[in-house]
N, C-alpha and C positions, 0 to 999 in steps of 0.2 A: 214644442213642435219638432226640432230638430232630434230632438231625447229620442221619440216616439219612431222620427223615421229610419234614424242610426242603430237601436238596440241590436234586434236582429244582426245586423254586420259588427256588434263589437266584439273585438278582440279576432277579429279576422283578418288572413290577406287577403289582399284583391283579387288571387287567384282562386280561391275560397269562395269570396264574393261570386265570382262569374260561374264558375261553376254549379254555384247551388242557384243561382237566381238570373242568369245573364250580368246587365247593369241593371242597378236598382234606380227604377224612376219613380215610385211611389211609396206607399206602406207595402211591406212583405207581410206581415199578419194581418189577422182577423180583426182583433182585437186588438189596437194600437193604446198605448199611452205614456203619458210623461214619465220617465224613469227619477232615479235620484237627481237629477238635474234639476228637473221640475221643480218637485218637491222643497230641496234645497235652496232655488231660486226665489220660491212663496215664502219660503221661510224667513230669508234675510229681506225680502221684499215688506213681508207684514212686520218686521223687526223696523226696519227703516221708516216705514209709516208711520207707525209710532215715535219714532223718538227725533229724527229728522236727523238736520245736522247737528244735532247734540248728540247725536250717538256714542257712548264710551264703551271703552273695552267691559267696563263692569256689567252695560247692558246687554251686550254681547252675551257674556257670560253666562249671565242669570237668565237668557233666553233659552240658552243650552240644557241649562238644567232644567228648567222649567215645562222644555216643549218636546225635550229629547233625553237629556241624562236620569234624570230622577224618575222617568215613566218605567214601566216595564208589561214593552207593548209587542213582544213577539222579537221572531228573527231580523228586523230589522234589515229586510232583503233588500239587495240592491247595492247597499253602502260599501262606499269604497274604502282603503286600507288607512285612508287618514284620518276618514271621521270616526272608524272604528280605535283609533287610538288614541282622536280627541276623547272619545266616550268615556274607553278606561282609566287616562288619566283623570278625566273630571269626576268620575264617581270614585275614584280613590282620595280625592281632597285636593289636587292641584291644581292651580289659578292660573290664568292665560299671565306670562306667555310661557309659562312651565308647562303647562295643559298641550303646547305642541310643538312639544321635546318628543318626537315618536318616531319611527325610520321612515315615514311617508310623509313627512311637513313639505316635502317637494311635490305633491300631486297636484293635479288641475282638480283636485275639487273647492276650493274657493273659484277659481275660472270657471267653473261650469255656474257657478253661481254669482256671479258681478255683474250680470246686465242688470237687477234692477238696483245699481248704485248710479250709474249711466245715464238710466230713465228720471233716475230724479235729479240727478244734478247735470241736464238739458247745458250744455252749450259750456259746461264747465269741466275737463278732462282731470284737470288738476283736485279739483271739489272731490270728484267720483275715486280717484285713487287713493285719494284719502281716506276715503269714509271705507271705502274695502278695504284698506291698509288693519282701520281699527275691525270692521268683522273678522278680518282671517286671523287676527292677532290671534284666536284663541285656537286654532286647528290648523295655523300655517306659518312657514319661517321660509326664509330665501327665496329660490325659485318659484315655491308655491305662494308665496305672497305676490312674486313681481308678474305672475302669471294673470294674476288678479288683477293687480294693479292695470294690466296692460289693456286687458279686455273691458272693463270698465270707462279707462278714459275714451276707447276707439268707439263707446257707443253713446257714452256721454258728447263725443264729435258729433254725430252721425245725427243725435235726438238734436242739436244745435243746427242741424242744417247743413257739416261736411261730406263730401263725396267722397268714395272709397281712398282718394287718395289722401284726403287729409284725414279719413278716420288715422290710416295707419300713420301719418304721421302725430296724432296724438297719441295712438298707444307708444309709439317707440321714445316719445318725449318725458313719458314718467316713469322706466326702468333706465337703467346704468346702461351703458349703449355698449359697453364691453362684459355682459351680463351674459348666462347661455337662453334665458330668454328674448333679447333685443337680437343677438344671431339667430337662433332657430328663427325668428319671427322674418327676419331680413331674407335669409337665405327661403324660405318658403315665397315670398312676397317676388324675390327676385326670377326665382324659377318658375312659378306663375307666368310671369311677365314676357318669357321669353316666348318664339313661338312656337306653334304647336299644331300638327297636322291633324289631329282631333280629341274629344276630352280624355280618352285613356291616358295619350302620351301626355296630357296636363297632367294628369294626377300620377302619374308614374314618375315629373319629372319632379313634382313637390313632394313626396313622399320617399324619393330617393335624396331628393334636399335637405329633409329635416328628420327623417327617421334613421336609427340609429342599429343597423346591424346586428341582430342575436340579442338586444338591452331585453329582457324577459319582461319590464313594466310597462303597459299602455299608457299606463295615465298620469305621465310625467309631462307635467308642467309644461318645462320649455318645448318639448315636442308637440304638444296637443295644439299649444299656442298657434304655433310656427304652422301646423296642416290648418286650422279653423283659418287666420290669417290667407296663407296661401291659397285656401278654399273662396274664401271670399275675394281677394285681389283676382284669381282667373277667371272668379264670374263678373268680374268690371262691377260689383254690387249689386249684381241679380239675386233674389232672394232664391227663386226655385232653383239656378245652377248653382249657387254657393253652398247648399246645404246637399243639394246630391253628389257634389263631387267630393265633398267631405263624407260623406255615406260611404261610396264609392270604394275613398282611400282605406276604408278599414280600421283596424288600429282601436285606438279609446273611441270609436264611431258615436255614440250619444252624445258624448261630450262636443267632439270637433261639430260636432254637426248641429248642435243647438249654441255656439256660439258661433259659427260662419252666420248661421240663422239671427241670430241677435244682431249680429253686426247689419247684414242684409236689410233686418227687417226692420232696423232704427233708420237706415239710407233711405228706405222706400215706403215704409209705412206700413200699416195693416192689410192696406187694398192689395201690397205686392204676396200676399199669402192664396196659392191657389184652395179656390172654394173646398173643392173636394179636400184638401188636408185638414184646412180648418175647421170643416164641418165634422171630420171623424175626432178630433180632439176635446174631451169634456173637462169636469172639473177633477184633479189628482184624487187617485185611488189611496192613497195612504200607506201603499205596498211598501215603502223604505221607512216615512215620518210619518206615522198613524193622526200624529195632530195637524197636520195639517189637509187628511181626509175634506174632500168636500171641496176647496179652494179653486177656482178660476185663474187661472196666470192673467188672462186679461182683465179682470174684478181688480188683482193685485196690483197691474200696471197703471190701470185707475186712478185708485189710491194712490200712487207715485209720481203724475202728474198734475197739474194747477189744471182749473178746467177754464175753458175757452169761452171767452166774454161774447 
């Protein structure tokens, strides 16, 4: 959902933003859908389903090849610079965690992908950073792991029943508090927090908090963390303002904005998703991961839950 309303604005400034669209309060296209985010998020979602918490790096693994490395299914659109070097590593013969030895193992794409660690392990922050500890094993090292780590536990809070404030303090609780994503994440959260005479000057003031002058990469981990974070803290857990202000900020926008969205949408539930979004969003196009063509994110969130006696 978030994927879908961010694309449009990714890799943009806000002054970009405004200019081409005013603020962005809904879908800008036609034609809206889940980007690699989505995709990525079914992926390790139906991966988890499967295997539970017996999950190992080796199934990790052999999902990779099985659902993405060994196919050859076209341009592979969309994917960002680390799953593209997970790829090359793994069809060249190397085994996680050689497999993400690549110059992008810092990226938020395991973060774009950890809410459904979250969804299944409900009420357990620790459980959930674990278990994306061992999926990013094979496409993530450092920051791009603890980026994981982070988003996962603040939604495995959130499915337990915490409010915004103890999501973040779950996620801050399972990376190294002297880490650059437990900063980005603080310093976004904190500037949030302060006040603010209307949402430009929010997201002007989290975005000058956590983004980093001239860095030419979006989709750096601790950054991405830190706006999704601070996106979510200035909406108090509103689902529709956490994910537009993370729209809004620009930047890695799919990203930030389907996990401010995650976060949001684990706090308040399904109902907090305005109709008209939900209704334009169907099952993934297959445009990045052709196997997983077809898929529901809500089908997969299903499967990720105990169902209600």
């Amino acid at each position: 959902m978030g994927d879908a309303l961010g694309a449009p604005a990714e890799n943009m400034r806000p002054s970009e933003i405004r200019r081409r669209w005013g603020r962005i309060e809904g879908f800008v296209s036609d034609d809206p859908a889940g980007t690699d985010d989505t995709e990525y998020a079914i992926f390790s979602g139906l991966l988890l389903a499967r295997h539970g918490s017996g999950l190992t790096v080796a199934h990790v693994e052999a999902a990779w090849h099985e659902w993405i490395a060994d196919r050859d299914e076209g341009p592979f659109r969309g994917a960002g610079f680390s799953e593209r070097g997970t790829l090359e590593n793994l069809r060249r013969g190397l085994a996680a965690p050689i497999s993400a030895q690549h110059r992008h193992a810092w990226s938020d794409g395991l973060a774009m992908r950890a809410a459904p660690f979250g969804v299944f392990a409900a009420g357990r922050p620790d459980e959930a950073a674990r278990l994306v500890t061992v999926d990013g094993s094979v496409s993530h090292d450092g920051e791009g792991i603890l980026g994981g780590r982070a988003v996962a536990a603040g939604v495995a809070a959130a499915m337990g029943g915490a409010g915004p404030a103890g999501v973040i303090g779950a996620a801050l609780s399972v990376v190294p508090m002297d880490s650059w994503t437990a900063r980005s994440l603080r310093r976004g959260v904190i500037a949030a927090g302060r006040a603010h005479p209307d949402a430009l000057s929010t997201e002007r003031a989290v975005r000058s908090a956590v983004v980093i002058g001239g860095y030419p990469w979006t989709d750096l981990a601790p950054e991405a963390v830190g706006l999704a974070f601070g996106a979510f803290a200035a909406a108090r857990g509103d689902f529709r303002t956490a994910v537009l202000t993370a729209v809004n900020m620009g930047r890695d926008a799919d990203t930030t904005a389907a996990v401010a969205g995650a976060l949001a949408g684990a706090v308040n539930g399904a109902g907090a998703i305005p109709p008209e979004w939900a209704s334009a969003i169907g099952p993934v196009r297959g445009s990045c991961l052709p196997s997983m063509r077809g898929h529901h994110v809500l089908d997969v969130a299903a499967l990720l839950t105990p169902p209600t006696s």
